[in-house]
N, C-alpha and C positions, 0 to 999 in steps of 0.2 A: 254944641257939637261942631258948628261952623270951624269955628279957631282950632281943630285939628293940627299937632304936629306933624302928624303921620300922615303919608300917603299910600293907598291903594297898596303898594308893591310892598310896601317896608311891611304891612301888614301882614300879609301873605308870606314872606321872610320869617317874622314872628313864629308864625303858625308852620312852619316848618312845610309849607307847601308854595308851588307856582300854580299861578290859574290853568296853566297847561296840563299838569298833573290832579289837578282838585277834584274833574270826577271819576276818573280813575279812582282815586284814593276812597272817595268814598262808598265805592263798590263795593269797595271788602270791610266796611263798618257794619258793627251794630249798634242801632240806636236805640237808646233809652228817652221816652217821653215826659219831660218833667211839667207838671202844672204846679208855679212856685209856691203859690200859698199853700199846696196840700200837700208838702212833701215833707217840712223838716224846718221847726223854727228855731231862732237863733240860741235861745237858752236850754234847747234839747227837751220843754217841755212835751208830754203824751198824754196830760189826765185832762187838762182845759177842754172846756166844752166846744164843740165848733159844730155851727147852724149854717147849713152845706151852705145857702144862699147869701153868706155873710163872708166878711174876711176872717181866715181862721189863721192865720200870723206867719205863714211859712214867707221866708227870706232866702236871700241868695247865700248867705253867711250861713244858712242851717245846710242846704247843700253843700254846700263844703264840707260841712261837718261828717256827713254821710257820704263820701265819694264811693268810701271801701263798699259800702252795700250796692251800690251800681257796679262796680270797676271787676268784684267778685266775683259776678256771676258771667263776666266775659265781655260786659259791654264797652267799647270802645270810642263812644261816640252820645255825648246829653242833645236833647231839642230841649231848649228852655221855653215858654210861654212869653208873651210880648214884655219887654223891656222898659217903654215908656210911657208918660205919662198920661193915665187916664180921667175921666173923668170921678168929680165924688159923689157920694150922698146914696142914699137908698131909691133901688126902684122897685116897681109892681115886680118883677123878676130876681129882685136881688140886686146886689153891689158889684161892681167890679175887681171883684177879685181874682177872677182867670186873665185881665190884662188886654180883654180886647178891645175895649171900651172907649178909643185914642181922644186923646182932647189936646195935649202938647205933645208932636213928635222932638219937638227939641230940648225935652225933659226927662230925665229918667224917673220912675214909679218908687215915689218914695218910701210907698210900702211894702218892698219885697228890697231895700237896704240902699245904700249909699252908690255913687258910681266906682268907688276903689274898690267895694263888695265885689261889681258886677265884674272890675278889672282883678281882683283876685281870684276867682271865678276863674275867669278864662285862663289865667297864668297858670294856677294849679290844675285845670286838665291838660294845657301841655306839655305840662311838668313828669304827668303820668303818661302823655304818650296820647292823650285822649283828646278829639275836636268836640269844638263847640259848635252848634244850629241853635239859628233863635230865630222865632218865629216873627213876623214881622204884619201888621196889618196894613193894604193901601188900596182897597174899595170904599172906604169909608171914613167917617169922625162921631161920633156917638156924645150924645147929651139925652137929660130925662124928656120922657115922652108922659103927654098925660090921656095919648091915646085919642084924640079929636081930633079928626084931618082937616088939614093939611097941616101937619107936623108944626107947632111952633120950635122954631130953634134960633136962637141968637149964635148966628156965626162969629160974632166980634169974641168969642171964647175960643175961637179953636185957634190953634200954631201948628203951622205959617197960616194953614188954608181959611181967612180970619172975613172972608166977603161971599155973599151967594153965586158970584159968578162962578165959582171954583167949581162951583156942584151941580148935578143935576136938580134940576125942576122936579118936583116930586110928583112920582108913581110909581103903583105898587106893582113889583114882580109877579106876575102871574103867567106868562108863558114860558116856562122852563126849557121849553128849545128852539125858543126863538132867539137868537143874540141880541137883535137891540133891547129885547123887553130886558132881557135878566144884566147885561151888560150896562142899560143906562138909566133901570129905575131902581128903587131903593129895595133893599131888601128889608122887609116890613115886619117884626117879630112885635111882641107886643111889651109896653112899659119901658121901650126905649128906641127914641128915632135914630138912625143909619144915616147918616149927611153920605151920598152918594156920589163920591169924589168924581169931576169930568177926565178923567187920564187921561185922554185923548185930547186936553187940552196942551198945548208945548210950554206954557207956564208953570202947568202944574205937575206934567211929567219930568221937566228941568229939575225943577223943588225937590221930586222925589228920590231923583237919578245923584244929586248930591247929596240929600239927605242921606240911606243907605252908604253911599261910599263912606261917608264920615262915621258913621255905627258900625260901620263892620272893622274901618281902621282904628277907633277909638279904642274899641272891645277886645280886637284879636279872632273875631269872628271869625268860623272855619264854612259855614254854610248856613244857606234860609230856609225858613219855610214860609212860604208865600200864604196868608191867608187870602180865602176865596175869588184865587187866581181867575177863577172861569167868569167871575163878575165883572171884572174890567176888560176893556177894549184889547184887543189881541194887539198890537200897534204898542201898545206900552210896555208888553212882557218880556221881549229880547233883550230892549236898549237897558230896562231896569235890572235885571238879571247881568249885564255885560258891567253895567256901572257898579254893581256890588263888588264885582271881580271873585266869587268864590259859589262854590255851586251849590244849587236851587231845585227845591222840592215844591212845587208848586200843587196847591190845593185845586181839584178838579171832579167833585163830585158826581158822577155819572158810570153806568154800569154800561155803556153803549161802545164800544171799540173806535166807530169814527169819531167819537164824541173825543175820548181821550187822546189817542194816539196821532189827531191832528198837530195838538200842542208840542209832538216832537216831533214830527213829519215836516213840520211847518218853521222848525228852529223857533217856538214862541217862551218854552222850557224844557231845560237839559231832563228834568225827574220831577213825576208825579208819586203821590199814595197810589197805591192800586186797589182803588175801586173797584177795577172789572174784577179779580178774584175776589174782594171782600164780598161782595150782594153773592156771588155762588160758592162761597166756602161758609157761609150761615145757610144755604139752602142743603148743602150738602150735609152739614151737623144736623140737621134739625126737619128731619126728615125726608128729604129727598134721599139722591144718589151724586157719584165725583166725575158722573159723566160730563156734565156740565161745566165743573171746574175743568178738565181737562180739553172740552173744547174750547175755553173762552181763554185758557194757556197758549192753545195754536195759535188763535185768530188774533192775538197782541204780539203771540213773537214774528207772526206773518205782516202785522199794520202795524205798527209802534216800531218805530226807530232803534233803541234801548231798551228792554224788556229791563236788565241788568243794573241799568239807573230809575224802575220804579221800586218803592220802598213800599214790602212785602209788612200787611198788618190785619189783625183781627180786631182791635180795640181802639178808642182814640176818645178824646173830652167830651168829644160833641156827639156821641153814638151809644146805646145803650151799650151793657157790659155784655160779654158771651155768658157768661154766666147766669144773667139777669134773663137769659132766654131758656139754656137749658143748665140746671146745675150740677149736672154730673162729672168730676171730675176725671174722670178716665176720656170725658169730650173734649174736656179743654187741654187734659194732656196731649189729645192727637192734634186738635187744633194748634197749640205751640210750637210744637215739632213741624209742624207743616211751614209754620210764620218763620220760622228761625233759620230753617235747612233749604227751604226753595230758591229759585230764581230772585233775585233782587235784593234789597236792601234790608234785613231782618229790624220792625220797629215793634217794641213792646211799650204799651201805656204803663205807666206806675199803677201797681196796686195790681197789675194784671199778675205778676206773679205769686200772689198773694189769695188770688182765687178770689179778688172783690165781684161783688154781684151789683153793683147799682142798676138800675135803670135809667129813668129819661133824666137831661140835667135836672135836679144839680146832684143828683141821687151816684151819679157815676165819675162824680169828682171827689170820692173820698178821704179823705188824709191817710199816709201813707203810714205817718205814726203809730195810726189807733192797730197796726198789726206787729208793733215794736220790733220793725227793722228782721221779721224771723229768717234767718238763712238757712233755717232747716223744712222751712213749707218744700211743698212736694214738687209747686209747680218754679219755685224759684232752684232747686236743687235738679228741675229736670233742664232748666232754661242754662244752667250754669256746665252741665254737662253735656248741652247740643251745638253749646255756643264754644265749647273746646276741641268736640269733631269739625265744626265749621273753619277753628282758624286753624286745627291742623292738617284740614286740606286744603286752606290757601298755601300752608309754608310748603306742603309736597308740589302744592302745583302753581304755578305761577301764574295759571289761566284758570284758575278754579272760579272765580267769579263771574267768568264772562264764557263758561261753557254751559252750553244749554240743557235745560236737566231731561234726561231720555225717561218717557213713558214704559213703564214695566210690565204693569196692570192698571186696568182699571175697570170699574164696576160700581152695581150701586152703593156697596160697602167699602168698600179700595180702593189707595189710591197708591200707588206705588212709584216711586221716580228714582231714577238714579243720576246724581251730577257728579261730572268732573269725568277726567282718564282714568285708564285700569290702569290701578296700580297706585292710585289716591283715590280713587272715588267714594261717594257716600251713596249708599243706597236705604232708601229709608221708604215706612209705607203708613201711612194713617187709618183708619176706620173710623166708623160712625155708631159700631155695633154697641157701644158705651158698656159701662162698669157690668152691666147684666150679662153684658154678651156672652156666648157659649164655646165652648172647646172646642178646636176644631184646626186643621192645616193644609196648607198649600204648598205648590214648588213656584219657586222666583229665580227666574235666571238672571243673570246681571255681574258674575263676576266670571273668573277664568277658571280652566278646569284646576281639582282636586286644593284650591284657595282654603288655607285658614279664615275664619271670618269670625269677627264676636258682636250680637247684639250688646253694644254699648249701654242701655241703657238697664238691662237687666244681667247683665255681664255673662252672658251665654252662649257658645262656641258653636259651631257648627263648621262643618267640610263641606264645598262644594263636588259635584260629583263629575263625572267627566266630560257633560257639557256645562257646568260653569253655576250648575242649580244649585240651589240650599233650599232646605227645607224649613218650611215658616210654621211655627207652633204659637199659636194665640188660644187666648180665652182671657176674660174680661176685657174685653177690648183694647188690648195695648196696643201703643206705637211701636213702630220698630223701626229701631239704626243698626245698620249693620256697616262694618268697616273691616281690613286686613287687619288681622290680629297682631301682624308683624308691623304695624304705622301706630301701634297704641304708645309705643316708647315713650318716655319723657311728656305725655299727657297730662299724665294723673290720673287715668280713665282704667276702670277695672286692673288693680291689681291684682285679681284672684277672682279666676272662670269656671265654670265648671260646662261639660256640654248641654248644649240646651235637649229637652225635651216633651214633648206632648203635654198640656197642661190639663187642670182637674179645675174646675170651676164649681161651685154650689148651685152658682143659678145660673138660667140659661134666659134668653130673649132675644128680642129683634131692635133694630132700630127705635131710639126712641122717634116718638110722631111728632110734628111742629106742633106747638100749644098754643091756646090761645093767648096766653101770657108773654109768649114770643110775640104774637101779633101787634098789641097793642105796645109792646116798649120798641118794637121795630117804629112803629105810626107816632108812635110818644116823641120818639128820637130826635125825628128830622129836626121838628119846629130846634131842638138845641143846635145843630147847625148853622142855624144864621143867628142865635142867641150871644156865640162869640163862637 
């Protein structure tokens, strides 16, 4: 990677962007979350066995093959899974087949394809119009653990970082909000030791700061994502993030506001996942109320820098599935619609549209195969259809990304928001009341008087009345979008309305309650979090 042609700029050139422009741009992306091995292998095989905690053969070359199935449903933007080379061999935990496992960063991972795969790859999404994120590991170097402390590991295997000077002295993370604990001991998972890179060493963050630049100019890289950003010294995340030259979604695990919203108050990173809505948007399905999501909306667009550049998600590798908590699909309908339509960066995990249920790893890293590519599932036909209101209220409005989405209602079943100006806006409302839920309507105000308006997603009309209301007709718990019937043009979006009306449901119910099944795949979870 050293011997690079390319520099930084000609890169970015490639990619059809300037670093000046790059987080801008990808404000108005959706991202789809690839984990390589589980998506798509090279000979199109779907019947081969695959033992979650094993390599099940997905490649860069079989993505390719499959773009149409991402590109279809609207997404504009892949995060691939770490790139380079890991370590081998089987552990207590399984193999490293999700990529996070680094043993040579100046290698590419021979088992997800060749480096011209990985450069064809990037060519063919900007061929379609579409950026590349790849995720990148730099708290760490991973080798087998036989679980006896203090870790044996032979550093003379890792590249560059090949001496113990490089790393932290081992100890185990146990104070979670203390910085030096979690920042300079190892993250301890079990059947495989974490080498706890010193960043705040200038040797080692030099290594890193060129490393990066060279992978992103080799690739055509359009953006990162930083794995367990919040583990390293804050002191390493600007200059690393500066020397990539293309913008950065840095991993920051925590539900706490000053926790997060430092990291951009402080310039440490441009965009985080957002945490702070994920832990209250699973409270909010799964028994509580959206009160909570709606205050911890305020308290990051009041402390967080960029609300706009965090990347808006309900699912991810490391986290049990929504589904795996509650399986009701009318939940995770509202749940999507909320991930896709809100403030921020819209990220769907693979399989997520597919209604997968895994729970704790390796359970929630399914292949994406074994549901053969369906483009008529419900929740991939509802993601393909919120993800075509989304971009055609960017092309109405030119600020549609970066306008703050207005609170309509809220309650413990509602959650109502509308983004964007009148006259492109999207107004849209989630429940929790699930597939059982009962008949029943409200008034939403939110557009202008006597407005055409059609729920997009069940193609139903309504007239606003002369102060700007419509009237909400639910039962089973549907989501609802609603948009100017006159912006539908050229969509593709309901050809044929009829007015909405009051609905008829067979069963009636309340919220469903948190279970205990949620409990323990929420608690199961974590430990996959520092697992890779």
């Amino acid at each position: 990677m050293r011997s690079s042609v390319l520099n930084i700029a000609a890169a970015l050139a490639l990619a059809g962007l300037s670093s000046a422009a790059n987080m801008t741009e990808w404000k108005s992306q959706a991202i789809y979350q690839v984990l390589i091995d589980r998506f798509a292998r090279t000979d199109g095989s779907t019947t081969a066995p695959c033992e979650l905690s094993k390599f099940c053969g997905g490649t860069w070359a079989g993505l390719i093959k499959h773009l149409d199935y991402i590109q279809d449903m609207g997404f504009t933007a892949i995060q691939i899974s770490p790139v380079v080379e890991n370590m081998e061999g089987e552990t207590s935990v399984g193999e490293p087949y999700h990529g996070y496992w680094t043993q040579n960063m100046y290698a590419i991972n021979k088992r997800f394809g060749t480096e011209q795969d990985l450069k064809d790859l990037s060519a063919e999404l900007h061929k379609r119009g579409m950026l590349l994120m790849v995720d990148v590991v730099v708290n760490h170097m991973a080798q087998k653990f036989d679980n006896v402390l203090p870790p044996k590991v032979d550093y003379t295997k890792f590249k560059p970082f090949n001496k113990p000077e490089y790393y932290h002295k081992y100890c185990n993370v146990t104070e979670w909000k203390v910085p030096q604990n979690y920042q300079e001991c190892w993250l301890y998972p079990f059947g495989i030791a974490l080498a706890d890179l010193k960043t705040e060493d200038p040797a080692v963050s030099k290594e890193m700061n060129e490393w990066v630049k060279d992978l992103v100019a080799n690739y055509s890289i359009d953006g990162l994502r930083i794995d367990a950003a919040k583990h390293v010294n804050d002191g390493f995340l600007a200059p690393f993030v500066e020397a990539a030259g293309v913008f950065s979604l840095g991993e920051v695990l925590t539900g706490e506001i000053p926790d997060m919203c430092r990291y951009q108050t402080k310039n440490l990173l441009p965009g985080m996942p957002n945490y702070l809505e994920y832990f209250k948007l699973n409270t909010a399905f799964n028994g509580g109320g959206f009160e909570e999501l709606a205050d911890i909306r305020n308290g990051a667009a009041s402390g967080c820098t960029d609300v706009f550049a965090l990347g808006a998600f309900s699912e991810n590798h490391d986290l049990p599935r929504f589904p795996s908590m509650n399986n009701d699909m009318m939940l995770a309908k509202n749940m999507m619609t909320y991930v896709l339509l809100t403030d921020g960066i819209p990220t769907i995990y693979q399989g997520q549209e597919q209604h997968f249920n895994g729970s704790e790893t390796p359970h929630n890293r399914e292949p994406v195969w074994q549901a053969g590519y369906d483009k008529t599932a419900p929740l991939y036909v509802l993601t393909a259809n919120a993800l075509k209101v989304r971009k055609n209220a960017q092309k109405l409005s030119a600020n549609y990304t970066e306008s703050p989405a207005e609170t309509l209602k809220v309650d413990g079943n509602h959650l109502c928001l509308k983004k964007g100006p009148s006259g492109s806006a999207v107004v849209f409302c989630v429940t929790n009341k699930s597939s059982s839920g009962d008949a029943y309507e409200y008034d939403l105000r939110g557009f202008e008087p006597n407005d055409e308006v059609v729920e997009v997603l069940d193609c139903k009309t309504v007239t606003a009345d002369a102060t700007g209301t419509i009237k909400v007709y639910n039962g089973g718990g549907e989501p609802k979008v609603y948009v100017l019937l006159s912006n539908l043009e050229g969509t593709g979006l309901c050809p044929k309305t009829e007015p909405d009306a009051p609905k008829e449901v067979k069963n009636s119910g309340n919220v469903l309650g948190m279970t205990s099944k949620m409990a323990i795949a929420v608690a199961a979870g974590w430990l996959a979090v520092f697992l890779a």
